[in-house]
N, C-alpha and C positions, 0 to 999 in steps of 0.2 A: 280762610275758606271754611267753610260749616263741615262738621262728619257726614253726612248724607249728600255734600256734593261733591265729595273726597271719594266717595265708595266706588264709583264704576270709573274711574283709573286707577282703584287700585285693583280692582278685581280683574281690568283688564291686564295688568303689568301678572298676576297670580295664573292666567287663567298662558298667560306667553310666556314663561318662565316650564311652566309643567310640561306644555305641547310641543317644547323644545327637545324632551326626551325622545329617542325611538322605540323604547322597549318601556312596557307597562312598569316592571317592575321601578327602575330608576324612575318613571315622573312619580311614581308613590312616596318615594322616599321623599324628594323635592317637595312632594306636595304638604306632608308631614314637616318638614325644617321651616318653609316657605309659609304655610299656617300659623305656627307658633310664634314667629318673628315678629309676621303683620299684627298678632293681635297682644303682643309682648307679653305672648303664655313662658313658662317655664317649661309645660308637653303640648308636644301635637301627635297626633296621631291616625291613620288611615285603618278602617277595617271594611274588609270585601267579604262580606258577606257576616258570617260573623270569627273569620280567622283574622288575627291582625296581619296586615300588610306590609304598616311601617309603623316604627315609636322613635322618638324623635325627646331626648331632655333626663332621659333617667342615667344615664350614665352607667355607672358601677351598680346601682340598686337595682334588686330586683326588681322588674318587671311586672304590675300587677293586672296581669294578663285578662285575670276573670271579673275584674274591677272596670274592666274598660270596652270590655263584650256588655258587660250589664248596662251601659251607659248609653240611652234610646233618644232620639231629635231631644231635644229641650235646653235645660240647663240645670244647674245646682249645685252645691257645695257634697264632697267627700272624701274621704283620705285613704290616699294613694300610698300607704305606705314610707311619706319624708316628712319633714322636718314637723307640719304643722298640713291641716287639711287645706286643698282644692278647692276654687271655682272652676268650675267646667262648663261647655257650651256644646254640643252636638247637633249635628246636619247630614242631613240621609238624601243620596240620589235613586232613582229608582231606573233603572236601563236593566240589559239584559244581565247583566253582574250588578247588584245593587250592593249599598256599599254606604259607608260613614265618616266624615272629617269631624273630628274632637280636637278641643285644644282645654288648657285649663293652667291657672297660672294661681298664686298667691293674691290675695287684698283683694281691690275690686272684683263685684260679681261683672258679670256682662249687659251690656245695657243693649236696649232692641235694636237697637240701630246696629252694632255688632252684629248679635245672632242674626237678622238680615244679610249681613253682607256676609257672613258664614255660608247661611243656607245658600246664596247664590256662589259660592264660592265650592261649594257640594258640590252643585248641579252642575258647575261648568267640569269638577273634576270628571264627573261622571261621562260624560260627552269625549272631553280630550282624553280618558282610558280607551271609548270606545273605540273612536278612532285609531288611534294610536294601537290598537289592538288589530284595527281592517286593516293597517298599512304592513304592520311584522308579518299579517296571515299571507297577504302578497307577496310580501317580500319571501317567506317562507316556501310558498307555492313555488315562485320563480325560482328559488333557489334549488329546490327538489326536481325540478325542469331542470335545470342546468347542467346538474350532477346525472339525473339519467340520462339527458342527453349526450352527457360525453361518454357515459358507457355502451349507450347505444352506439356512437359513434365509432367504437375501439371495437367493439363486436363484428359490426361492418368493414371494418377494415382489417376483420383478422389480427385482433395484437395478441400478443402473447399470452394464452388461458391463465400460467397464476397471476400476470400483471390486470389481466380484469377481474378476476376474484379478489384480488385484494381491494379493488377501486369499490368493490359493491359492500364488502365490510367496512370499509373506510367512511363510504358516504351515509351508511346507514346509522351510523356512529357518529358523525357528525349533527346527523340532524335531527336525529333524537337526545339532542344534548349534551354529547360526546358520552352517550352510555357504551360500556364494552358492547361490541359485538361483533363474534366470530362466527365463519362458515367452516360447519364443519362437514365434512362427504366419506365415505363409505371406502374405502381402500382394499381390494378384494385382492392385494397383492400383502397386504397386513392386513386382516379384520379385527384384528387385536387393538391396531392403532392408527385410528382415522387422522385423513389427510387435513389439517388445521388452518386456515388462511385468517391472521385478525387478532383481536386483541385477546389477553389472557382472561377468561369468565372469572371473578371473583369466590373462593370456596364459599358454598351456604349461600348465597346469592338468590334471590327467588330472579326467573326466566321466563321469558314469551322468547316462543318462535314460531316461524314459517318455514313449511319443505319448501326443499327444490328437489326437481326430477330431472330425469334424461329420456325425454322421448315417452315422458309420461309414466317412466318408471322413478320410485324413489331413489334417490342419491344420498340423502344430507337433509341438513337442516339450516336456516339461518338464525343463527342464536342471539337474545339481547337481554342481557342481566340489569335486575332494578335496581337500583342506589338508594333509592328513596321511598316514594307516593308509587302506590301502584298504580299499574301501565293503564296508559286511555284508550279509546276504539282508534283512535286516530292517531297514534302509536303503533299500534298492531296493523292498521290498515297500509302504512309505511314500510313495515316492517316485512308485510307477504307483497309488496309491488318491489324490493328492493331482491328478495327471493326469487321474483319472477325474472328476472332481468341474470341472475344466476342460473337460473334453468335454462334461460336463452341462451348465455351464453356456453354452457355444457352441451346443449342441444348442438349448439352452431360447429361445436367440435368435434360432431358427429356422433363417437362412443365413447362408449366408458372407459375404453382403453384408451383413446387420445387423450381425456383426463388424466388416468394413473401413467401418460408417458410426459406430461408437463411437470408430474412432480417426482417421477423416475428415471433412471439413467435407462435409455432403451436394451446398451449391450448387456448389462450386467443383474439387472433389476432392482437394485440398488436405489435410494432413494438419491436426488441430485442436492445438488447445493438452497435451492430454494425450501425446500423439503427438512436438509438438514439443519438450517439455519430457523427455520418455525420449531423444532424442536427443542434446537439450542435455546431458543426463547422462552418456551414452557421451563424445560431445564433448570433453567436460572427464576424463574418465578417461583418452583417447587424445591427450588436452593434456598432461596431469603426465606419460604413459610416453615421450612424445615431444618434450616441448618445444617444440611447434610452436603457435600463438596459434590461438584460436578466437575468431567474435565473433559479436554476435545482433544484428539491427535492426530496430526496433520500427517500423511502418511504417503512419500514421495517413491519412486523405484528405480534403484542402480539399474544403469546396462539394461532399460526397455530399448529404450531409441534402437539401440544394435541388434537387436533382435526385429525390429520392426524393421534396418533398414537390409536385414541380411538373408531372413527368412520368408519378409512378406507383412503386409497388415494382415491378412486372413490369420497369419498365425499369432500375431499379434493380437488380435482380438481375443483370441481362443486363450491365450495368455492371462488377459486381465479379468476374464472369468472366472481361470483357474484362482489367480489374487484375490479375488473378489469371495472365493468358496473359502480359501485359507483363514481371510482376515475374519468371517462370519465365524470360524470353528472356533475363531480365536474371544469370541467376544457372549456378552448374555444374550438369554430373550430380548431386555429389558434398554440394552443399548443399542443404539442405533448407528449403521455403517452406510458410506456411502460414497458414493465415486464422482468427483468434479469436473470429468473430463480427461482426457491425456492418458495419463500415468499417476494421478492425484485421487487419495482416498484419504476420507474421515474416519474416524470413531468418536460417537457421545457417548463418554458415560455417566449415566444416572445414576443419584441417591449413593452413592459408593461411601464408605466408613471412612476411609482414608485415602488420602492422594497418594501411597502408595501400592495403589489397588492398581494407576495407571501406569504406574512403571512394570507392573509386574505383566497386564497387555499388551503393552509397548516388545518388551524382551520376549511373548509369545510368538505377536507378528513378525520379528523381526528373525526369530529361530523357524517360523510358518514358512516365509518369504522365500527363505535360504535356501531352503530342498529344492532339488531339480524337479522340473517339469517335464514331460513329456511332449510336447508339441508337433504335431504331424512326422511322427517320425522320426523326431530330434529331440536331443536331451538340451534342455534350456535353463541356463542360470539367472539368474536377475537376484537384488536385494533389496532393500524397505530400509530409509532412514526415516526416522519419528521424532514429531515436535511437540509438545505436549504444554499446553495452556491449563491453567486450572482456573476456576470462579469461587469466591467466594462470596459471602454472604452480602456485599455489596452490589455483586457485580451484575448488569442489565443490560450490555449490550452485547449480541449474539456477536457481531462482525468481529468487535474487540477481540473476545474470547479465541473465534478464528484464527484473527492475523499473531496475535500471542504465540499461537500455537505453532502460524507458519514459517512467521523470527525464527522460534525456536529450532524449528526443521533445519532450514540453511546455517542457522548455526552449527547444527550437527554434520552436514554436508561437509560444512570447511575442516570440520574436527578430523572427518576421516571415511564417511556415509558408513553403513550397515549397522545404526547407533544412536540414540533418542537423547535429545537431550529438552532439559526442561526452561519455561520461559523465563526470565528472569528481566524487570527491568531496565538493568542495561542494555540489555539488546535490542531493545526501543531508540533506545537513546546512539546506540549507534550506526543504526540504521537511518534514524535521522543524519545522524553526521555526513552518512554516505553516500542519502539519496543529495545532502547539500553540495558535496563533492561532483556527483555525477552531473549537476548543474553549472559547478564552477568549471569543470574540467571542458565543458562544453565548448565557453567563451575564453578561455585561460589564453589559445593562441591570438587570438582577435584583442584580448587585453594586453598584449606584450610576455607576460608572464613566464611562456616558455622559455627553456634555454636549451644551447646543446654542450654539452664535456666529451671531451675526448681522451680515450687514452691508446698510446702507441702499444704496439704488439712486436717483439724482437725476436730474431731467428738466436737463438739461445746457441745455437756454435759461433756465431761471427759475432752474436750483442749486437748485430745492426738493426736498425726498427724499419721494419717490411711494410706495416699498416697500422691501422689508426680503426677505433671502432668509436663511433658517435655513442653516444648515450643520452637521453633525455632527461630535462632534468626541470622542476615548476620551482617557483618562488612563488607561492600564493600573495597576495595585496593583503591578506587578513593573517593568514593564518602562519606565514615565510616559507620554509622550505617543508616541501611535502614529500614524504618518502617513496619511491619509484614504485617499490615492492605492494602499495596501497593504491598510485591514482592510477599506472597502467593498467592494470588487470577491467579499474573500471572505466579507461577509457576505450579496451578492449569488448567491453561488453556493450555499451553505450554505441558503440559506432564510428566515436568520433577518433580512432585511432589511425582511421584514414585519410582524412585530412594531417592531422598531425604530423601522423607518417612523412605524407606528401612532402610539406615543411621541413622538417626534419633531413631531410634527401635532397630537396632543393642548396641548403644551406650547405651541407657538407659535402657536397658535391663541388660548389662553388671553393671552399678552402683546397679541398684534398686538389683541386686543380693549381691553386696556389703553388700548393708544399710539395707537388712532384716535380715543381722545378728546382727545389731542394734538395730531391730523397726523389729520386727518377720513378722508378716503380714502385714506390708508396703505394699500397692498395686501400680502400675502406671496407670498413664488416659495419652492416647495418642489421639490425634485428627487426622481423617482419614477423607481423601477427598473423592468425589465421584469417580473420575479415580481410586483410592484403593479402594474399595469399590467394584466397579464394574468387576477389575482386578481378575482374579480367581487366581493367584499369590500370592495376599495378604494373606490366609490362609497360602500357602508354608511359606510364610516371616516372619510369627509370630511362628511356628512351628519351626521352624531352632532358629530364637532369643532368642526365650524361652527356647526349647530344648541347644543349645550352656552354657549356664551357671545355668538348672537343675531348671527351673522355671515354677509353671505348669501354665494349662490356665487361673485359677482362680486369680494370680498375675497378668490378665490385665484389666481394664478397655477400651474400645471405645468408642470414643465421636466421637459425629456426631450433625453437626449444624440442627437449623431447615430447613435453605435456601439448604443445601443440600438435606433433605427430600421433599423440594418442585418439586425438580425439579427431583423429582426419576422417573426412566423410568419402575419403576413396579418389579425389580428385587431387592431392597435393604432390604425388609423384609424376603427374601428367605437367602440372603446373611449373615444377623444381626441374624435370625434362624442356621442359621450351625455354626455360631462363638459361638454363648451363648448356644449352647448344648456342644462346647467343654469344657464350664465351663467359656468363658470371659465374662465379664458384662458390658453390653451397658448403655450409656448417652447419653440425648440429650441437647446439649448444645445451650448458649442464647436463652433458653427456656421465651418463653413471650414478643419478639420482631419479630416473624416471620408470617407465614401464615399455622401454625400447628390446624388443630381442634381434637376435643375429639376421635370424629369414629377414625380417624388419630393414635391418639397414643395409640387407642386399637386395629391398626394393626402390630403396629411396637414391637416387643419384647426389650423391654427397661426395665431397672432396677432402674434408677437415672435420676430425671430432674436439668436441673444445669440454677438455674434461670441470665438472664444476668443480667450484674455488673451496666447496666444504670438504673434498677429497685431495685437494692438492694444498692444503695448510696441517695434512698428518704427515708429506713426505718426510718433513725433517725429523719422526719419531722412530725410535726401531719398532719393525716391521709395518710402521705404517704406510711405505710406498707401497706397499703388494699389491693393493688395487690398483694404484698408479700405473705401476710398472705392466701391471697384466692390458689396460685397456691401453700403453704404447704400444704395446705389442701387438693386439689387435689391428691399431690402426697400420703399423706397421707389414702386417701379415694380409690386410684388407687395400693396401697402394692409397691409404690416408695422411694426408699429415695432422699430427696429433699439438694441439694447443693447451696449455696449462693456463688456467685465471687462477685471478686469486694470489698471485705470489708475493711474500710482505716480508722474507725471511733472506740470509743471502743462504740458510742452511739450505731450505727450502727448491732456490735455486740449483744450489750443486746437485742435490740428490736428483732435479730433474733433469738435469744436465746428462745425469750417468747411467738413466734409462734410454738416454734417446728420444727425450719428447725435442720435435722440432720446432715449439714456437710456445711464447711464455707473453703472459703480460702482467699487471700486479703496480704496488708500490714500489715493490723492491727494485724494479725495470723503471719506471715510472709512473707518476700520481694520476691523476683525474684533472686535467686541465681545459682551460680554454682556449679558443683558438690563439688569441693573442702570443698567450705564453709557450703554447706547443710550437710555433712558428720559432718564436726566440730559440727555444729548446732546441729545433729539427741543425739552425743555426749552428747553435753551440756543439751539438756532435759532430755534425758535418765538418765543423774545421779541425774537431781532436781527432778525428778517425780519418782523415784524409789527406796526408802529408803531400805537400808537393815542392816538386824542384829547384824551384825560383823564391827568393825570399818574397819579392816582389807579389808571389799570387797564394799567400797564406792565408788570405780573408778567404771567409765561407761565404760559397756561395748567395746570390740576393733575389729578390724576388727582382723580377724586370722591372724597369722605373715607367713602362705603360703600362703594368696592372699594380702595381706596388700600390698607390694612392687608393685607388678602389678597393684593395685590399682591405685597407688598415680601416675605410671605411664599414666597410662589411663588416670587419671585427668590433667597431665601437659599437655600431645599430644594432648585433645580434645576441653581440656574446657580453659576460658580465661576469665579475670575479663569481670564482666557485664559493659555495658556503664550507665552513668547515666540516659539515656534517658529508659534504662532496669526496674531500680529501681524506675523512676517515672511512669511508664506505665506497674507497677507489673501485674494489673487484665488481662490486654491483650493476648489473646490465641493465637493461630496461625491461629485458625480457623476464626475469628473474622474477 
């Protein structure tokens, strides 16, 4: 087939290849590659106007930029700077952007038949830019439609003022090419330092903006920083309709003051979390250009709740004001403080020489804190535990920075509260671990996982075992045995402590009914959290367990820690009264480690203090029973009976013996068993401790041979040998 009847399929294939693009720039490139191929140049090249477009074959060499601006329709030989000189061929369209395709290769010149199929090969570029340029302005249009309409939309429906101010930076900055831009407004509550919603403006940067007003008063401004080419009318013209749409919605919020109350805390005036967190933003961007350390402190308060729930919120309020004046004397101009709600407050500090600039704020608030208040009339204590995050020169995300700081807070809580302590990545890491526990711990009874141990409790004059306290106990599928003292607490906090519970009750309800045909008045001690406690369910749930295997109320014991009693919200002596009129008997357990006083435990209806196992492993020391001996005596002098944990020693035991404690439990008495094995065990004493007349009737008592089978069934399906870590950490409760 001849060259000239080859030319219009191939210029059609040139002209489908280009129009395939949707944005001008990528068909230029194409157009530039897809030139030089067809005419097997070595360069192609596009120039719009007379700036190049696209270049297309030089590689690593310089570009000879003004080489190829000079090169007008025609053709010719020149050198471009490689190996050896150029043929070149040139083709100009003429539309409303006019424009030129070049190509030029080694050896042959171009023959007309080429430059022919060039020039139409111009013309059609010039046509498919055009296009391709009316379809992006559509698309464009429609898109800038889109985006005000959703904020129009979010206006009308009243969302949240910083959540549409950020929507109108966002979109404005999108569509002008993801250039920065931020709205900035007028803060008459700080005029020193306006309210910032958007992206950080580059230092040096040249700027266009548009006002926004509030009711036709100025407010602000919306700002957009150039990267490049300066701004076009139609940039600018974007740029005051996206401003409009900020004034709308200022306007819609009526005043200036419903603005400065979207980025302030209303009670305190204090800036809020959204406020603090754009700051923390700039913070860290004037940290990387500076090198100077920033740090955030999370800033929680002992003993608010109690004052709110004993004085009133009115005086509660009037409280975090007072906190709020404290934490500001404590802090510069130049940082910024702010309250999240509750009993929760920040501190940024900026530009500071050293990060110990922030311990040294930290130890102010936390000595601020301390002093008494005055409160309607009442001297009021409260304190400030602080968590302190620092950023360094990498650091960009404000939340990070935050949550660093708020680790570090609860770290500090569990250390002791009224006390800072700083982030450190571990405490990431095991927070991870914890929050993966508070998931496991969730499904743990639904997976089998749980278990129960028991250990007997002895009346320490006769040595005979009166009762049995369950204990809980996991075997994790991944991880094995998980320490009580770690998943309680957070299955206590989680929720799920009452289901569990529930289980737990059912289970050993069903044994202890067993083993009172062994051991008649075998009682059980179950330990009950504050969510049970507080649950008006919990009555149901002993009612049904007990009722289910004909066990009255008098078979249970309740134990309850002292750090439960501390934190009672006033309703637990109402609670521990309805249980012990049905006949159950309350204990209060690790009694003499807590924050329990006298008035205290002559409000609570209790029967038994059950001394903890860290004070009853000194009795075998001289003079270390004296606390022993003092809190037998108490219970003794209060119509208690007094229980010993913990005992491992038999020294241990004598010396409790010679106080008068009425009831002991331990290794030393017995381990940490399963049912299976306690049953054996109840067995084995019952026949040394119970001589009788007849040789014939020396066997110890049996379980009846109609619940015997269901028995031993129960025992295989629930219970499972204890781990060794069971039997070394016998004293341990659940509650503990």
């Amino acid at each position: 087939m001849a060259p000239d009847q080859q030319s219009p399929q191939r210029l059609v294939e040139f002209l489908t290849a280009v129009s395939r693009h949707e944005y001008s720039d990528q068909a230029i490139r194409a157009a530039a590659e897809l030139a030089a191929e067809e005419f097997d140049a070595e360069i192609g090249a596009v120039l719009i106007g007379d700036e190049l477009g696209a270049v297309f074959g030089f590689g690593t060499t310089p570009i000879p930029a003004a080489t190829l601006r000079g090169l007008r329709p025609g053709s010719g030989q020149t050198a471009m700077g490689l190996t050896e000189p150029c043929q070149w061929a040139a083709a100009a369209w003429e539309t409303d952007e006019p424009g030129r395709l070049l190509v030029a290769r080694f050896g042959e010149s171009f023959a007309p038949a080429e430059r022919n199929l060039l020039l139409w090969m111009a013309r059609g570029l010039g046509l498919a830019l055009r296009m391709i340029g009316v379809l992006a302005h559509e698309r464009e249009r429609t898109e800038v439609l889109e985006v005000l309409l959703q904020i129009q939309r979010s206006i009308s429906r009243h969302a949240p003022l910083p959540q549409i101010l950020s929507a109108v930076s966002r979109g404005a900055s999108s569509l002008l090419g993801d250039l920065p831009v931020s709205l900035v407004l007028d803060d008459e509550l700080d005029p020193q330092r306006p309210i910032i919603a958007g992206a950080e403006l580059p230092a040096n940067a040249s700027t266009f903006s548009a006002p926004v007003h509030v009711d036709g008063t100025p407010a602000g401004a919306l700002i957009a920083a150039a990267t490049g080419a300066p701004f076009v009318d139609a940039e600018q013209r974007l740029l005051a309709t996206f401003a409009e749409h900020a004034s709308l919605a200022l306007t819609d919020a009526h005043t200036v003051e419903a603005m400065q109350e979207a980025f302030h805390d209303p009670l305190t005036g204090l800036p809020n979390r959204a406020l603090f967190l754009d700051r923390v933003h700039h913070a860290l961007t004037l940290a990387r250009r500076q090198d100077h350390p920033a740090s955030v402190l999370f800033i929680d308060l002992d003993g608010f709740k109690k004052v709110n729930d004993t004085i009133g919120h009115a005086a509660g309020d009037q409280l975090l004001r007072g906190v709020a004046r404290r934490i500001l004397s404590c802090t510069r101009s130049a940082d910024t403080a702010a309250r999240f709600g509750g009993d929760e407050f920040a501190v940024l500090l900026e530009a500071i020489e050293s990060v110990d600039e922030a311990d040294q704020v930290a130890d102010r608030i936390i000595a601020a804190v301390r002093r008494p208040f005055r409160i309607q009339g009442n001297v009021v204590f409260v304190g400030a535990t602080v968590g302190i995050g620092h950023a360094d020169g990498t650091s960009t995300d404000p939340d990070v920075l935050l949550r660093n700081a708020d680790l570090a807070m609860y770290r500090a809580k569990h250390g002791g509260r009224g006390r800072w302590t700083t982030f450190e990545p571990s405490m990431r890491e095991a927070m991870i671990k914890r929050t993966q526990l508070e998931t496991d711990v969730r499904h743990a009874l639904d997976r089998g996982e749980l278990s129960v141990a028991y250990q007997p409790l002895f009346d320490l004059e006769s040595r005979q075992p009166i009762a049995v306290e369950a204990l809980l106990r996991w075997t994790h599928a991944r991880d094995g045995f998980i320490d009580p003292t770690l998943f309680i607490p957070i299955a206590e906090q989680t929720g799920a402590i009452v289901d569990i519970g529930r289980w737990l009750l059912d289970q050993a309800c069903q044994y202890l009914a067993d083993w009172r045909d062994i051991v008649p008045r075998l009682t059980l001690h179950i330990n009950v959290a504050a969510q049970q406690l507080y649950s008006d369910a919990l009555q149901d749930h002993l009612t049904e367990a007990l009722g289910a295997v004909r066990l009255p109320w008098q078979a249970i014991t309740i134990e309850v820690t002292e750090t439960t009693l501390s934190a009672d919200r006033g309703e637990m002596p109402q609670q521990l009264e309805r249980l012990k009129r049905l006949g159950a008997r309350i204990a209060l357990d690790n009694f003499g480690t807590g924050p329990s006083s006298l008035r205290r435990l002559r409000e609570i209806p209790i029967d038994m203090l059950k001394i903890d196992p860290s004070l009853t492993r000194h009795t075998d020391r001289g003079g270390g029973d004296a606390l022993v001996r003092a809190i037998v005596a108490l219970s003794h002098a209060m119509g208690l009976k007094a229980i010993a944990e913990g005992i491992e020693t038999a020294a241990q035991l004598s010396a409790l013996q010679e106080t008068g404690c009425h009831i002991g439990q331990g290794a030393q008495l017995s381990p940490l068993q399963n049912a299976q094995t306690l049953t054996d065990f109840f067995r084995d004493h019952t026949a040394t401790t119970q001589p009788s007349p007849c040789r014939e009737n020396t066997a110890s008592p049996t379980v009846p041979t109609n619940r015997a089978s269901a028995f031993a069934r129960r025992t295989v399906a629930a219970t499972s040998d204890l781990t060794p870590d069971d039997r070394i950490a016998d004293h341990i409760s659940p509650g503990d």
